[in-house]
Backbone as numpy.savetxt, mean C-alpha at the origin, in Angstrom:
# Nx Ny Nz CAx CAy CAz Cx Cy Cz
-15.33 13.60 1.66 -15.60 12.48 0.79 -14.89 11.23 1.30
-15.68 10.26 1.75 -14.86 8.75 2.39 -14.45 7.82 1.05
-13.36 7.82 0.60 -13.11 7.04 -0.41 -13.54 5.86 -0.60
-14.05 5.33 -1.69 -14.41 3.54 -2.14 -13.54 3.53 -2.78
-12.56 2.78 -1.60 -11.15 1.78 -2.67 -11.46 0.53 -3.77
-12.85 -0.05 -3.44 -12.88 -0.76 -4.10 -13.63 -0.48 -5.47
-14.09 0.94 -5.36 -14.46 0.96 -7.07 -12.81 1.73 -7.73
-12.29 2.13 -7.53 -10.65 2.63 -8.15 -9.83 1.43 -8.57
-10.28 0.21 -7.33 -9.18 -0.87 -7.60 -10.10 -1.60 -8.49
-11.32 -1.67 -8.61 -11.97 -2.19 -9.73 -11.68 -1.85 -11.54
-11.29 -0.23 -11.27 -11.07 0.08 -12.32 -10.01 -0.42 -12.89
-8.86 -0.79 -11.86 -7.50 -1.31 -12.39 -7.61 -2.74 -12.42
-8.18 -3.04 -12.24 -8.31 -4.51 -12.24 -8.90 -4.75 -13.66
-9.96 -4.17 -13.54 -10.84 -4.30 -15.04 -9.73 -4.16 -16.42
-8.85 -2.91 -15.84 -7.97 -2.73 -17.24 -6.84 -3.71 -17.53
-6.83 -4.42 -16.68 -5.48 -5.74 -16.91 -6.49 -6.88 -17.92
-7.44 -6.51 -17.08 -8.20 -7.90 -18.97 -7.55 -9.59 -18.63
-7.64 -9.80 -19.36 -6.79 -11.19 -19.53 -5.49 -11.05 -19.61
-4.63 -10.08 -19.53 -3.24 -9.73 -19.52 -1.99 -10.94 -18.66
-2.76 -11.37 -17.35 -1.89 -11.68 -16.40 -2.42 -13.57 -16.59
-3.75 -14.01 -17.29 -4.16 -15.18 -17.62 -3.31 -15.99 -17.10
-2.77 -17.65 -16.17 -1.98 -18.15 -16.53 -0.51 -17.69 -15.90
-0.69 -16.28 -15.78 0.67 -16.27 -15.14 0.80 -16.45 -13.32
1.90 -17.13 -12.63 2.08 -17.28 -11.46 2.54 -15.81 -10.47
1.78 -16.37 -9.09 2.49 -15.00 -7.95 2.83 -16.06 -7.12
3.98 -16.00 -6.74 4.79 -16.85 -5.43 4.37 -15.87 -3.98
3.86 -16.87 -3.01 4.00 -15.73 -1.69 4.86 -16.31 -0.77
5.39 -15.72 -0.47 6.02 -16.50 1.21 5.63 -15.88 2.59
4.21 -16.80 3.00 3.74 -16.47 3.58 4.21 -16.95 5.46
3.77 -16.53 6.09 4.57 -16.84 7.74 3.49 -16.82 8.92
1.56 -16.59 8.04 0.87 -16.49 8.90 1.02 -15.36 9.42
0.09 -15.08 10.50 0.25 -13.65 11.18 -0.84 -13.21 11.86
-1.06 -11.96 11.89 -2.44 -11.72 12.50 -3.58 -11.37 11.80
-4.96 -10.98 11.85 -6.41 -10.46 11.36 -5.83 -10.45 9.98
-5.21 -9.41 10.00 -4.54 -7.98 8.99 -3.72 -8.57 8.06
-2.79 -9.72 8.25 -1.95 -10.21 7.62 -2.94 -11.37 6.64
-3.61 -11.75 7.25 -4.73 -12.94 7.17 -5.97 -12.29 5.87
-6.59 -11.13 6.31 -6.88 -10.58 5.13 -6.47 -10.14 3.95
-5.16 -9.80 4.17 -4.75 -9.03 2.98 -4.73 -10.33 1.74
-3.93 -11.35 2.44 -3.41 -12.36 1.55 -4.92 -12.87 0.85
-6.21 -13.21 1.48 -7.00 -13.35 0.80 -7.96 -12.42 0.48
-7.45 -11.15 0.22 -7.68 -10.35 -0.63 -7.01 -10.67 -2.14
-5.78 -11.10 -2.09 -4.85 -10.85 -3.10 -5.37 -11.90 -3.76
-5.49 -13.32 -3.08 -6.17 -14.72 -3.76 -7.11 -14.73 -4.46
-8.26 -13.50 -3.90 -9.27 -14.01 -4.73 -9.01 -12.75 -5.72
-8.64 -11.58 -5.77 -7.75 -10.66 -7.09 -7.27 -11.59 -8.12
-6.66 -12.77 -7.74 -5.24 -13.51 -8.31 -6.21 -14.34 -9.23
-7.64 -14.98 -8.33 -8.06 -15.95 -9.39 -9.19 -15.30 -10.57
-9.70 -14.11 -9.95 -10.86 -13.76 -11.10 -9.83 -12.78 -12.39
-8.12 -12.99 -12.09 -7.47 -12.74 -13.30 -6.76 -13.63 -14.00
-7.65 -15.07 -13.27 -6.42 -16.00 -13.51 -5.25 -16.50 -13.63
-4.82 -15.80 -11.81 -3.28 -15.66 -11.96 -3.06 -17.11 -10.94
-2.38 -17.95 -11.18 -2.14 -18.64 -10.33 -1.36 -18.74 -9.20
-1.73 -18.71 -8.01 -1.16 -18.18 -6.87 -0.30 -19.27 -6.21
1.28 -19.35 -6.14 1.69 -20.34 -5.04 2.42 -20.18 -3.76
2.51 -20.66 -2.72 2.65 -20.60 -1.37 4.13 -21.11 -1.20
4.95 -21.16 -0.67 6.44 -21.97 -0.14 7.56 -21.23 -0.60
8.58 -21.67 -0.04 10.05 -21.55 0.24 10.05 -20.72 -1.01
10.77 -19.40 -0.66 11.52 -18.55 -1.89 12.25 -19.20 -2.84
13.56 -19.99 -2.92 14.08 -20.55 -3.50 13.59 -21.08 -4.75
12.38 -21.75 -4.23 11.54 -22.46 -5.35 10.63 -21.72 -6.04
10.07 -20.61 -5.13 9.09 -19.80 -6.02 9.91 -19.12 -6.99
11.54 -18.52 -6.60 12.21 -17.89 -7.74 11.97 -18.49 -9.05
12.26 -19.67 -8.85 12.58 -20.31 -10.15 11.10 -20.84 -11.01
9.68 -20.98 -10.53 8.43 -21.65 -11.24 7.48 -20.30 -11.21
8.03 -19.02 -10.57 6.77 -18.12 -10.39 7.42 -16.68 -11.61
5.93 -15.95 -11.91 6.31 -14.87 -13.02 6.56 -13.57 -11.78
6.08 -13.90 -10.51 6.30 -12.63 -9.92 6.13 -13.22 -7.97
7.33 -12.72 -7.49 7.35 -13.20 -6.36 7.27 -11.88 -4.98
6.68 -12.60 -4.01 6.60 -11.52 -2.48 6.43 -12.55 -1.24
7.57 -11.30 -0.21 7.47 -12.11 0.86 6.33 -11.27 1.76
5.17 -11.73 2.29 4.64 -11.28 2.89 4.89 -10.52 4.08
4.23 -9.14 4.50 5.36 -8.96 5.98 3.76 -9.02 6.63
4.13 -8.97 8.13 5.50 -8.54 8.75 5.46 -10.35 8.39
7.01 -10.85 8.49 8.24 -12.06 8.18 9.25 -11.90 8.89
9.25 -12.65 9.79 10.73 -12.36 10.37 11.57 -12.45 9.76
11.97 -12.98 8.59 13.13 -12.97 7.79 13.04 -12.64 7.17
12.42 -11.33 6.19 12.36 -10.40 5.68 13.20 -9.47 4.96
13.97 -9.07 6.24 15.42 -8.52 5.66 16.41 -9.67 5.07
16.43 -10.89 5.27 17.51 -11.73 4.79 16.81 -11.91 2.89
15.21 -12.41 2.75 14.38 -12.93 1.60 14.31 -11.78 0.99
13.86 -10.83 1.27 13.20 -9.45 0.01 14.74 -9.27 -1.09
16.18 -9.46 -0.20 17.03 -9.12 -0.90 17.32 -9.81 -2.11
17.11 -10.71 -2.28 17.20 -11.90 -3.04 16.34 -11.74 -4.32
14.87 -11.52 -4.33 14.46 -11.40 -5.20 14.67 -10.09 -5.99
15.08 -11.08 -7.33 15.62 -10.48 -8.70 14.54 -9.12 -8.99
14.66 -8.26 -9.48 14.17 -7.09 -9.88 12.78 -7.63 -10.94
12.83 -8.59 -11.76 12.01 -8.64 -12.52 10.84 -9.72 -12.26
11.07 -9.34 -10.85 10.21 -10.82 -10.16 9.95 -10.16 -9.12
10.08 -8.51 -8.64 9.88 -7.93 -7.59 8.32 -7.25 -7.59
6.95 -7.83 -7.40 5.76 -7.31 -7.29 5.95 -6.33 -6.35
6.51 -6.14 -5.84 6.29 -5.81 -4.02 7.79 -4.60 -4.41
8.02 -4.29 -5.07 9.34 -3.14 -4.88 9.90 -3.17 -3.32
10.32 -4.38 -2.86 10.83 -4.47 -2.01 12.34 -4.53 -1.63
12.91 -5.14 -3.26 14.10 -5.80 -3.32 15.41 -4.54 -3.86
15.93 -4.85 -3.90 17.26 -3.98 -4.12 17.44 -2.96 -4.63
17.20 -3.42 -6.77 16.35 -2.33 -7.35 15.16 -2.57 -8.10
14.28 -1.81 -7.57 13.12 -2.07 -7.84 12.61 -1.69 -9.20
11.88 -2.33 -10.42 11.46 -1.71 -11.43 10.29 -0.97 -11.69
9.44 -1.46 -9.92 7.98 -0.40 -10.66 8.08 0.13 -8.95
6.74 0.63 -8.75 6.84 1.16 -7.78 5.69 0.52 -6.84
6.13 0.79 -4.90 5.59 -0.38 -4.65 4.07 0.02 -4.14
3.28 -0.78 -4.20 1.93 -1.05 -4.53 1.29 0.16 -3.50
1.22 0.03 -2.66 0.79 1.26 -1.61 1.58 2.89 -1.96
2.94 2.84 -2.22 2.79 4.31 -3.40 1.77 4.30 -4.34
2.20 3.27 -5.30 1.07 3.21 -6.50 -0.50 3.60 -5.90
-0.65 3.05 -5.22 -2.21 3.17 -4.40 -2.30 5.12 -4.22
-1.57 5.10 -3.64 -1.62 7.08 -3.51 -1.47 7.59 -3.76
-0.45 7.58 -5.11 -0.59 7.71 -6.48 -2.13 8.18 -7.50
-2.25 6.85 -7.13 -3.24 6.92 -7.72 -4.51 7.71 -7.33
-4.71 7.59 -6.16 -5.49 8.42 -4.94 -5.66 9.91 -5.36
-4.34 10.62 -5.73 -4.18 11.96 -5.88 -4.26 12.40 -6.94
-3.89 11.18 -7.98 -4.55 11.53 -9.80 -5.53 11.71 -9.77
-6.35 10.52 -8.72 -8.27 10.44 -9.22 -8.69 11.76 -8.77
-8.31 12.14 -7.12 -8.96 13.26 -6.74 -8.69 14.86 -7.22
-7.37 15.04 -7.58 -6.81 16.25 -7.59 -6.96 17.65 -6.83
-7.00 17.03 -5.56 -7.58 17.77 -4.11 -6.41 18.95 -3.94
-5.03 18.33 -4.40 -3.73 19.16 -4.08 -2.91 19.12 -4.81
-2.34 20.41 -5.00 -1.19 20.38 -5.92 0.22 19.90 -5.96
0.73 19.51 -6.75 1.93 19.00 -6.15 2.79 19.36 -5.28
2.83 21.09 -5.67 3.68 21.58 -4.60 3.32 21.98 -3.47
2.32 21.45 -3.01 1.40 21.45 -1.60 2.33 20.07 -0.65
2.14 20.54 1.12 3.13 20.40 2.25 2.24 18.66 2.44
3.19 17.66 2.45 2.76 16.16 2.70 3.68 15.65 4.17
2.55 15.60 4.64 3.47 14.28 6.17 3.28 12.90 5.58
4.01 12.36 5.85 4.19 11.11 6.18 4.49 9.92 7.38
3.34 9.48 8.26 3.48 8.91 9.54 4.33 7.92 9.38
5.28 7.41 9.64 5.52 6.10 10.04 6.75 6.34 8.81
7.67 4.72 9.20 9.04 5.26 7.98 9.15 3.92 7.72
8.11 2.51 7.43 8.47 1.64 6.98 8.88 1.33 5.93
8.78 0.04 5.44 9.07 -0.11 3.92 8.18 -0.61 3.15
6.97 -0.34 3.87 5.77 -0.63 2.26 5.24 0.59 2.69
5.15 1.32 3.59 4.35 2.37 3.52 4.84 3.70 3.36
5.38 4.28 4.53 6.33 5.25 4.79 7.54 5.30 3.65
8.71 4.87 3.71 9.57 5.38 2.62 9.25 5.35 1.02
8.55 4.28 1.03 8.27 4.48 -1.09 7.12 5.48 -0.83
6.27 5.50 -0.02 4.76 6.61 -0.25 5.96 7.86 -0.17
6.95 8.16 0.79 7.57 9.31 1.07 8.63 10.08 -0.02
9.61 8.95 -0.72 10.06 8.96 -1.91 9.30 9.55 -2.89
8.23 8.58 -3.43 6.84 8.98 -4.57 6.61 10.59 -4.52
6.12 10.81 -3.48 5.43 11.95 -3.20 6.51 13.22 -3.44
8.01 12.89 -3.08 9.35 14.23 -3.68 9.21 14.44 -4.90
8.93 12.75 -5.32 9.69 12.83 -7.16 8.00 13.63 -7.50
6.94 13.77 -7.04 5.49 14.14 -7.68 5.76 16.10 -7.25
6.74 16.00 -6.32 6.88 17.45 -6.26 6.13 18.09 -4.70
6.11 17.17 -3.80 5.43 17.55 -2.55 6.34 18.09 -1.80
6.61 19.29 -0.58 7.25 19.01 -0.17 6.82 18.18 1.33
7.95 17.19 1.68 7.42 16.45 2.46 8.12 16.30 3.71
7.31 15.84 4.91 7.77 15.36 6.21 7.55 14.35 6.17
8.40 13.65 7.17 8.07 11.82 7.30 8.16 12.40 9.17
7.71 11.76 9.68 7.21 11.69 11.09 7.65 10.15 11.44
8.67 9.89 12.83 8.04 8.81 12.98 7.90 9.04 14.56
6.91 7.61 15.23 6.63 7.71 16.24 7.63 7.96 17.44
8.72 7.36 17.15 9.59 7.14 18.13 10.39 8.29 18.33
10.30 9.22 17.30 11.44 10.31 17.07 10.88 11.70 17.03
9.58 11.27 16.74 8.64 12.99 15.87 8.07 13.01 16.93
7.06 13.97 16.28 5.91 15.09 16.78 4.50 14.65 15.82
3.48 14.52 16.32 2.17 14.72 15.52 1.87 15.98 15.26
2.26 16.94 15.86 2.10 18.44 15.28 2.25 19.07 14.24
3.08 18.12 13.35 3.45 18.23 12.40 2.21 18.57 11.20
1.15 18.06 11.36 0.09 17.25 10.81 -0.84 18.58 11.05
-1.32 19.48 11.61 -2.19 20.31 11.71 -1.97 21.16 10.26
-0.55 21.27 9.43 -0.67 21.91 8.36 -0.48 21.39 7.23
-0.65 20.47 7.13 -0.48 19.36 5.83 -1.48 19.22 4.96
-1.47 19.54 3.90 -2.31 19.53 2.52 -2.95 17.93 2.67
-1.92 16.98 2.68 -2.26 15.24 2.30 -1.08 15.40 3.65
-2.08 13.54 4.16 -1.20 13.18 4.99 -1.76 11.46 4.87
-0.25 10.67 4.76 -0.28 9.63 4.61 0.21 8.72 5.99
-0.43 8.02 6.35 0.12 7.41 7.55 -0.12 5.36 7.05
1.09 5.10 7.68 1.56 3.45 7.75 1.67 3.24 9.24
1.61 3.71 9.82 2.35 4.04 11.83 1.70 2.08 12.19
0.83 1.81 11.67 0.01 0.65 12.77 -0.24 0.51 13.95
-1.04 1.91 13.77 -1.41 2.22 15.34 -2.77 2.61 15.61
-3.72 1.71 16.28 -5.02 2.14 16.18 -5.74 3.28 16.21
-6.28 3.83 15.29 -7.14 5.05 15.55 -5.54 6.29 16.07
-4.88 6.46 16.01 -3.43 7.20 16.82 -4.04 8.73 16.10
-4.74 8.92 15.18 -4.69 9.91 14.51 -6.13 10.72 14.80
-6.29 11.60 15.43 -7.38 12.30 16.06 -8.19 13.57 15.00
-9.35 13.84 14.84 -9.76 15.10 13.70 -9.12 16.54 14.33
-8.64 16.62 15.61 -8.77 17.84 16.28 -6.94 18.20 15.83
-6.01 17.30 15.34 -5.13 16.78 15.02 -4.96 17.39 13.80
-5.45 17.88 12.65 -5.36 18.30 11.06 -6.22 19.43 10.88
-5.85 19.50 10.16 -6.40 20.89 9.37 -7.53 20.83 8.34
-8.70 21.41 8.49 -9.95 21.46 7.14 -9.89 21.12 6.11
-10.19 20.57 5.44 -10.07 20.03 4.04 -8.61 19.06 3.93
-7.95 18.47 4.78 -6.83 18.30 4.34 -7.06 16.29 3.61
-6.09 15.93 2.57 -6.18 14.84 2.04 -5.73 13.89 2.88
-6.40 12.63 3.70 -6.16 11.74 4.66 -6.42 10.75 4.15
-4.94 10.08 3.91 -4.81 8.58 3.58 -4.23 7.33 4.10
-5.27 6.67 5.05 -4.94 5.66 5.82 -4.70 4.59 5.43
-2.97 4.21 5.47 -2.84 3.32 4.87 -2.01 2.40 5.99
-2.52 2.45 7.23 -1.87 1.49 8.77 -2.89 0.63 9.19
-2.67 -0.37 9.11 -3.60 -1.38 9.50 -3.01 -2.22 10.38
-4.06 -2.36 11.78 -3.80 -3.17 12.55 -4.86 -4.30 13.21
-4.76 -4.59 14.46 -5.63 -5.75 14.82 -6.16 -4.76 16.11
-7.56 -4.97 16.37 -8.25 -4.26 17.62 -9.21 -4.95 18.17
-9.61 -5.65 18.73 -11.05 -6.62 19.18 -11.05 -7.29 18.04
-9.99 -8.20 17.42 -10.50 -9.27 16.81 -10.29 -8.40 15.26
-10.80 -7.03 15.18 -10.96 -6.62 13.80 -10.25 -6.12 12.97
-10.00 -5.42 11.82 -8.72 -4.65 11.20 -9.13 -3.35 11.40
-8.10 -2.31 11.89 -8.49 -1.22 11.93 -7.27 -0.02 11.71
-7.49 1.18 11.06 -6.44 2.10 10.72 -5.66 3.02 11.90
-5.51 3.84 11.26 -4.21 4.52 11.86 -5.67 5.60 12.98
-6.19 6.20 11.56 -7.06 7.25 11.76 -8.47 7.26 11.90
-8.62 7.81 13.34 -10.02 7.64 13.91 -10.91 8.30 12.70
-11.91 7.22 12.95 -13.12 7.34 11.76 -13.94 8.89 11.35
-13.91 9.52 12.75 -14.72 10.88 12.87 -13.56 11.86 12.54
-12.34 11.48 11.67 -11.56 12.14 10.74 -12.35 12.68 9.42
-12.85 11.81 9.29 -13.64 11.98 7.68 -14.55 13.72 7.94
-14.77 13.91 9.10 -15.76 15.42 8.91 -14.61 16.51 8.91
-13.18 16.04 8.66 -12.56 17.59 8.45 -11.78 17.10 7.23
-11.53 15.92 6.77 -11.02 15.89 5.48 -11.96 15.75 4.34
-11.41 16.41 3.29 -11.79 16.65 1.86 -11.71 15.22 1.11
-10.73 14.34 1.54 -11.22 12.96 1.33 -10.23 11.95 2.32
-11.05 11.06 2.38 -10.55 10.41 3.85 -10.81 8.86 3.16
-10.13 8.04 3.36 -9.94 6.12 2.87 -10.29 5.67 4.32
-11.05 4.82 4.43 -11.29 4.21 5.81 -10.28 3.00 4.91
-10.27 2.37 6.53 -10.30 0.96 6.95 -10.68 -0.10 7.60
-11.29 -0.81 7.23 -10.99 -1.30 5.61 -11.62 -0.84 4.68
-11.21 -1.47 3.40 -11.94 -0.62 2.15 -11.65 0.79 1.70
-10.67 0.94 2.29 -10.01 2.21 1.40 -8.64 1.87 0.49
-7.71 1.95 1.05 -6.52 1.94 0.25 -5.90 0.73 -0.15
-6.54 -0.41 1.00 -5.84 -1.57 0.69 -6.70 -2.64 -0.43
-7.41 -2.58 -1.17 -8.18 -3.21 -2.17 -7.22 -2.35 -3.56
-6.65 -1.02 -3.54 -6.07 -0.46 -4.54 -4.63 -0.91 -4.73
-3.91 -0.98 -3.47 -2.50 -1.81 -3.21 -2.58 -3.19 -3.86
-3.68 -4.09 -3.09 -3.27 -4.77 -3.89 -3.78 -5.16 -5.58
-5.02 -4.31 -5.87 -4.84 -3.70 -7.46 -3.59 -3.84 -8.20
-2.81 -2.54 -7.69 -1.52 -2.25 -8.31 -0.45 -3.12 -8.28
-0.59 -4.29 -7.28 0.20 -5.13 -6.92 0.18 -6.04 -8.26
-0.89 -6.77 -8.66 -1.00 -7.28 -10.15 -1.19 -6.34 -11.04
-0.93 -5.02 -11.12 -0.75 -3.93 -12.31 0.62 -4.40 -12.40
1.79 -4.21 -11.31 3.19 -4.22 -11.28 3.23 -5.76 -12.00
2.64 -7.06 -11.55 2.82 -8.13 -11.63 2.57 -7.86 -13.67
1.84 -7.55 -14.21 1.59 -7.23 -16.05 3.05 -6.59 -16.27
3.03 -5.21 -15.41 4.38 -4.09 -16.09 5.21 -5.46 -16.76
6.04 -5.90 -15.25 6.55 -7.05 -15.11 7.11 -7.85 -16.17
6.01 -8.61 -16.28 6.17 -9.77 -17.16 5.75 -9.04 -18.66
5.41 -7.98 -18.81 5.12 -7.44 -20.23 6.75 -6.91 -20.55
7.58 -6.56 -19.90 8.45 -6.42 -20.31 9.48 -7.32 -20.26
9.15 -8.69 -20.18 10.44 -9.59 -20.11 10.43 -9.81 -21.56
């Protein structure tokens, strides 16, 4: 089954309603490549058919005029900005302590409620050990009861991956992930996006989908649900101030 991220993130979108009307998202954006370039106007046009008003510039200032702030990555200054933002202004569970969880967990999260392909206590890899993909998807997935591997490129093995119930990869590495590579039916969720001839493209080669039980391309799999959950977190948010 090739997942449609965009009818799941429709559903969450639909359920925020007028909830977020009126309220601001600060980005601090740095430009970037294909990938970086889409996402953000993905999020823009999310931001306006909920009427969230979206603003651009210096952290400092977005702290103080916005209901919910993010620094876009990759940012080279990243590690200095994410720290800064206050917990109740953290869309992006990026910052210190985080109050919801960050949008690409939420996304696979959600992924594994809709499908219920595997049980919790079924074996999860995890490619890659960043910080929107790899450690909160890797975290999420203990506290849900998986037991889990995190893999990374520089240190691991892909072998890992031939017995894995669900396997989540962030790596940003084109196509890196082969069908001959996993096991029958297993849950494949591509959530690495990079740049290839101009285009955006995942972790995991496309002719994955004939041995998984459900497989998210890219684009249009996981990242229309991220940033879903990204203005779900942005409601939690501000519903509880």
């Amino acid at each position: 089954m090739i997942l449609d991220g965009k009818q799941i993130a429709e559903e969450i979108v639909a359920s925020l309603g007028d909830s977020l009307r009126g309220r601001t998202l600060g980005m601090v954006v740095n430009g970037g490549d294909a990938a970086t370039e889409s996402f953000v106007k993905i999020k823009e046009r999310v931001a306006e058919r909920l009427g969230v008003i979206v603003k651009k510039g210096e952290l400092q200032e977005l702290l103080s005029t916005c209901d919910g702030v993010l620094v876009q990555l990759p940012h080279p200054d990243a590690g200095i900005l994410t720290p800064q933002i206050p917990p109740e202004l953290d869309v992006d569970a990026l910052g210190l302590h985080p109050e919801v969880l960050a949008p690409v967990a939420g996304a696979v999260k959600e992924i594994l409620a809709h499908y219920r392909k595997v049980e919790p206590c079924g074996r999860a890899v995890v490619v890659g050990e960043g910080k929107l993909v790899g450690k909160p998807v890797a975290a999420m997935l203990r506290e849900e009861g998986y037991t889990v591997e995190v893999v990374s490129l520089e240190q691991g093995s892909l072998d890992a991956l031939k017995d894995a119930d669900v396997v989540v990869s962030g790596a940003g590495s084109p196509h890196l992930i082969k069908p001959e590579m996993l096991k029958s039916g297993v849950v494949l969720i591509d959530a690495g996006t990079s740049e290839q001839a101009g285009k955006v493209v995942g972790d995991c080669d496309p002719a994955c989908a004939e041995v998984a039980s459900v497989f998210t391309p890219v684009p249009g799999g996981i990242g229309p649900i991220a940033v879903a959950m990204l203005f779900k977190n942005l409601s939690d948010l501000t519903t509880s101030k």
